[in-house]
C-alpha positions in Angstrom: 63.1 -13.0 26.7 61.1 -9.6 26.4 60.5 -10.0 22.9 59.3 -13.3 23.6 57.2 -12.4 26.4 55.4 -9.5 23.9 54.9 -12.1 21.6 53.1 -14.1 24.2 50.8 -11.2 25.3 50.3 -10.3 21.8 48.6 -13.6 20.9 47.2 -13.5 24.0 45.3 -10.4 23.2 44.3 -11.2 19.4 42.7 -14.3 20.7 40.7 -12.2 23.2 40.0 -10.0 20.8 38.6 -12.8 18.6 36.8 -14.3 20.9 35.0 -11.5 22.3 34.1 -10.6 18.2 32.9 -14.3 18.2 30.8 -13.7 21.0 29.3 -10.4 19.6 28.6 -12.6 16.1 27.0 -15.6 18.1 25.2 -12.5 20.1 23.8 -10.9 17.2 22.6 -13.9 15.5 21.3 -14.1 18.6 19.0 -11.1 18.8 18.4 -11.7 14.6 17.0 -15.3 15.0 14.7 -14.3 18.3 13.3 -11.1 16.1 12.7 -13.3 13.3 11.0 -15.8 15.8 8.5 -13.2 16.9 7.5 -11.9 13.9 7.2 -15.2 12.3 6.2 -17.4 15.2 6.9 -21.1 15.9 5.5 -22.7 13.0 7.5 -20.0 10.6 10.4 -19.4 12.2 10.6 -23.3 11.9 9.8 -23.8 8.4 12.5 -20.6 8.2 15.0 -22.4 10.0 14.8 -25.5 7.8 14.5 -23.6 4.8 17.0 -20.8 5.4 18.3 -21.0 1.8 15.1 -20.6 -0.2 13.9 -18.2 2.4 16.8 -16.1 0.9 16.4 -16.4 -2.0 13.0 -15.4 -2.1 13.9 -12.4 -0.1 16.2 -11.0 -2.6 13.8 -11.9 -5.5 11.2 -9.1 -4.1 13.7 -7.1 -3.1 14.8 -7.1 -6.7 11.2 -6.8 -8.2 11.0 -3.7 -5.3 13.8 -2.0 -6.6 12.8 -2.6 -10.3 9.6 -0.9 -9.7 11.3 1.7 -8.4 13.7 2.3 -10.9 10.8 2.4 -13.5 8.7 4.5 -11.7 11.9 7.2 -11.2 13.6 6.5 -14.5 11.3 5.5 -17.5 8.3 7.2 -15.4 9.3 10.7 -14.7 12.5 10.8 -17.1 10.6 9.5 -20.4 7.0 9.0 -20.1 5.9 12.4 -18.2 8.2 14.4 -20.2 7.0 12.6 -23.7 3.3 12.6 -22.4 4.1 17.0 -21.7 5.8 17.5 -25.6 2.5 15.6 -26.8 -0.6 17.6 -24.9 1.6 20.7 -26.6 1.0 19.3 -29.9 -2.3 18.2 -29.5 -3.4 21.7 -28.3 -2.2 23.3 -31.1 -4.0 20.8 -33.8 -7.0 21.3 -31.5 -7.2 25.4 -32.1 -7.3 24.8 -36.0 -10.4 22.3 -35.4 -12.3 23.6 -32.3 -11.6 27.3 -32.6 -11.0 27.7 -36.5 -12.8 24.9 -38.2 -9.6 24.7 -40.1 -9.9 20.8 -40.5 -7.9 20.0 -43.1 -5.2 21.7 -41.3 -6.3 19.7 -37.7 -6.1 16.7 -39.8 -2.4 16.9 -41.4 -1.2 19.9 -39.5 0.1 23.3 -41.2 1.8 23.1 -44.4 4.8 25.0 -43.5 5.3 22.3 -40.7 5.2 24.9 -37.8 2.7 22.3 -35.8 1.4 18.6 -36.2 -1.9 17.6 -37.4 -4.1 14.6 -35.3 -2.8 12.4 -38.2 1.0 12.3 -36.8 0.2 12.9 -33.4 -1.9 9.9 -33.1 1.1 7.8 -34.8 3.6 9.6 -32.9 2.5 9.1 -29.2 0.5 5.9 -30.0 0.7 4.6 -26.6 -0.3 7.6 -24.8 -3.0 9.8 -23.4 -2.3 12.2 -26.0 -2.4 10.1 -28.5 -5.7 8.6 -28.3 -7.0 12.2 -27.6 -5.6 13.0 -31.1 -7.0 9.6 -32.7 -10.2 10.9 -31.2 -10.1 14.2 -33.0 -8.3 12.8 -36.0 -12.0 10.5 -36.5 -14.3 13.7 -35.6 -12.3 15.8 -37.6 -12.5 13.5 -40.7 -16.1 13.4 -40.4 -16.5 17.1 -40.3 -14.2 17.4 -43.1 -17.2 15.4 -45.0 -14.1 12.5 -45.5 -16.6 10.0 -43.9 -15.2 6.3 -44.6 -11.9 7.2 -43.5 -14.1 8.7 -40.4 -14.9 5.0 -39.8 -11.4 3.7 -40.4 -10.2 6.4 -37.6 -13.6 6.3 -34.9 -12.8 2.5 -35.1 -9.6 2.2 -33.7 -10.9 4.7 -30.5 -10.1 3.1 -27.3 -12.3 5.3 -24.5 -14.0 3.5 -21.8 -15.1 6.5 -20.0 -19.1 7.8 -20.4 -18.7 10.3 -22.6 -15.7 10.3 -25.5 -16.2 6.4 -25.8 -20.0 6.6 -26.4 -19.6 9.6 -28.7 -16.9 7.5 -31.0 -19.5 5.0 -31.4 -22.8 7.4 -32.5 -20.1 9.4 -34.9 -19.0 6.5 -36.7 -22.7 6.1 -36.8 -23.1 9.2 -38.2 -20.8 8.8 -40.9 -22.9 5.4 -41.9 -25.6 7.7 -42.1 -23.9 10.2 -44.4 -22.8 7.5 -46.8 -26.6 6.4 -46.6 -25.8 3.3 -45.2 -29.0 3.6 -42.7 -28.9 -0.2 -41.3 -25.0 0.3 -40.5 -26.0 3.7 -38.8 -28.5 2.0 -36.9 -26.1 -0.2 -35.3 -24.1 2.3 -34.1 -26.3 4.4 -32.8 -27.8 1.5 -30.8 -24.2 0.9 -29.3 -24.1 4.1 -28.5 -27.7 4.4 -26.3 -26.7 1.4 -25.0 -23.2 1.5 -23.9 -23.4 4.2 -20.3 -27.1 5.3 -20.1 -26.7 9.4 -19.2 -28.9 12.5 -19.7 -26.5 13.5 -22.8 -25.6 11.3 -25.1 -28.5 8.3 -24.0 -31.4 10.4 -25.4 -29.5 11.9 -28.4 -28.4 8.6 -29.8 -32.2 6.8 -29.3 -33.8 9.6 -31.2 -31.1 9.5 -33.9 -31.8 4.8 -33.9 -35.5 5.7 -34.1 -34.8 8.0 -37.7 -33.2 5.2 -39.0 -35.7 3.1 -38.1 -38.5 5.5 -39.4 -36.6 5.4 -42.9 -36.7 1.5 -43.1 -40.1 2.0 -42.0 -40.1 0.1 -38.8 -42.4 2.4 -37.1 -43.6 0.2 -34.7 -39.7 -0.2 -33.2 -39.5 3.6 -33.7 -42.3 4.2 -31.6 -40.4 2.3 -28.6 -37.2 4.1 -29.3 -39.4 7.6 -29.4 -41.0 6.8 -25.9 -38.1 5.5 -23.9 -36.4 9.3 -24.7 -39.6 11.1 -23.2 -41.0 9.0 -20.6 -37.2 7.7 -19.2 -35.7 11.3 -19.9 -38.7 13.8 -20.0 -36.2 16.5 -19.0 -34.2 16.1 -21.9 -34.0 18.7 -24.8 -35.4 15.5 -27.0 -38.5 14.8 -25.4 -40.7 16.9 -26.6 -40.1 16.4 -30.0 -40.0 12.7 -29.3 -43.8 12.5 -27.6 -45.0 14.7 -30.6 -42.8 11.7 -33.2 -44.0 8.7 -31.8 -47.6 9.9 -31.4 -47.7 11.0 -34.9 -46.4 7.3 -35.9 -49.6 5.9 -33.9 -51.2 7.8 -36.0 -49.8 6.4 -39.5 -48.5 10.0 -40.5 -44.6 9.9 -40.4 -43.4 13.5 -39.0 -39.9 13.1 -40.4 -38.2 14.5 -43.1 -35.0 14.0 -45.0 -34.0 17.5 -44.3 -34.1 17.1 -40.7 -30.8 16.3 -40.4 -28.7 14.4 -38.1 -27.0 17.1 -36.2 -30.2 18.3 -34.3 
């Protein structure tokens, strides 16, 4: 009779226990639905309510895109990319001492013989996709061109990528400059008029119109020359150029061509 009476309080208990758990549930479904209520109000805590599934679903789908982004950011980020993007600005600096500090350009260009450091060549290969790497196909161009190698100067300049003032508009007046080398004057004149053209500046604007307005002097075209000549001193009369412009362009009114071959396209 006791063990039977045990038995009775026993069940008793577990469904007390039960339904007090059941009441906590229904409670806390409770306090979910009426915070979802008030941070979606009536009309979208209704829509939710009738569309509890896809709701879901949707919720884990940015969850999952969160947690992707985040896992890129921590492991291809900082455990591949930064490190990678570190070993290449190493190698670049070194290739960039044998051009910028030596002149050494054949060396820049292929790196040292002995294989102690790269040259722009690989680098720009090897870290392609990076900062680095278009840094190095940069270099690799002005290095060719320096190194007197002037179509494969074009081949290189042409594949730079910059869209920032300065690097991008250079690429375009030193592929320019290698036209001009080759003597291909009309090619050179094209460039150099993408290159006044792309970001006006006080640098490079004023440098790249005087260097169109030779090309045009050589074809002849002094009347376009003059224009070319005057935009440099009366839109940039503080530039280096502007003297020497004023002095060109007034010397082309008067039908007596200033230039000659030996001034050469590095002033």
């Amino acid at each position: 009779m006791a063990d039977n009476k045990n038995k009775t309080d026993n069940k008793t208990t577990e469904k007390s226990v039960d339904k007090k758990s059941s009441s906590e549930n229904i409670t806390q479904e409770n306090v979910v639905e009426n915070n979802i209520e008030l941070i979606l109000g009536e009309k979208g805590y209704e829509y939710y309510i009738n569309n509890k599934k896809k709701v879901t679903f949707y919720s884990v789908a940015v969850l999952a895109i969160l947690l992707a982004a985040l896992a890129y950011k921590l492991i291809y980020v900082q455990m591949i990319v930064e490190p990678k993007e570190e070993e290449a600005t190493e190698k670049l600096w070194q290739a960039e001492s044998k051009a910028f500090d030596e002149q050494d350009w054949e060396s820049a260009i292929n790196g040292d013989s002995l294989g102690f450091f790269k040259g722009f060549k690989q680098i720009s290969k090897k870290y392609s996709g990076q900062n680095a790497g278009k840094i190095a196909q940069y270099n690799l161009g002005i290095s060719l061109l320096n190194n007197k190698e002037y179509e494969n100067a074009i081949i290189e300049l042409k594949k730079v990528n910059f869209q920032d003032e300065l690097l991008g508009t250079i690429s375009q007046g030193a592929i320019g400059d290698a036209y001009m080398q080759l003597g291909a004057v009309s090619d050179a004149f094209v460039y150099y008029e993408k290159a006044y053209q792309r970001k006006e500046n006080e640098l490079t604007t004023p440098l790249y119109l005087m260097r169109a307005a030779l090309c045009l002097e050589i074809e002849e075209n002094y009347s376009k020359a003059i224009e070319l000549y005057e935009m440099v001193y009366k839109n940039y009369p503080s530039s280096k150029d502007a003297l020497r412009a004023e002095k060109y362009a007034e010397s082309l009114k008067l039908g007596k061509p200033v230039y000659k071959f030996d001034m050469s396209i590095s002033e």
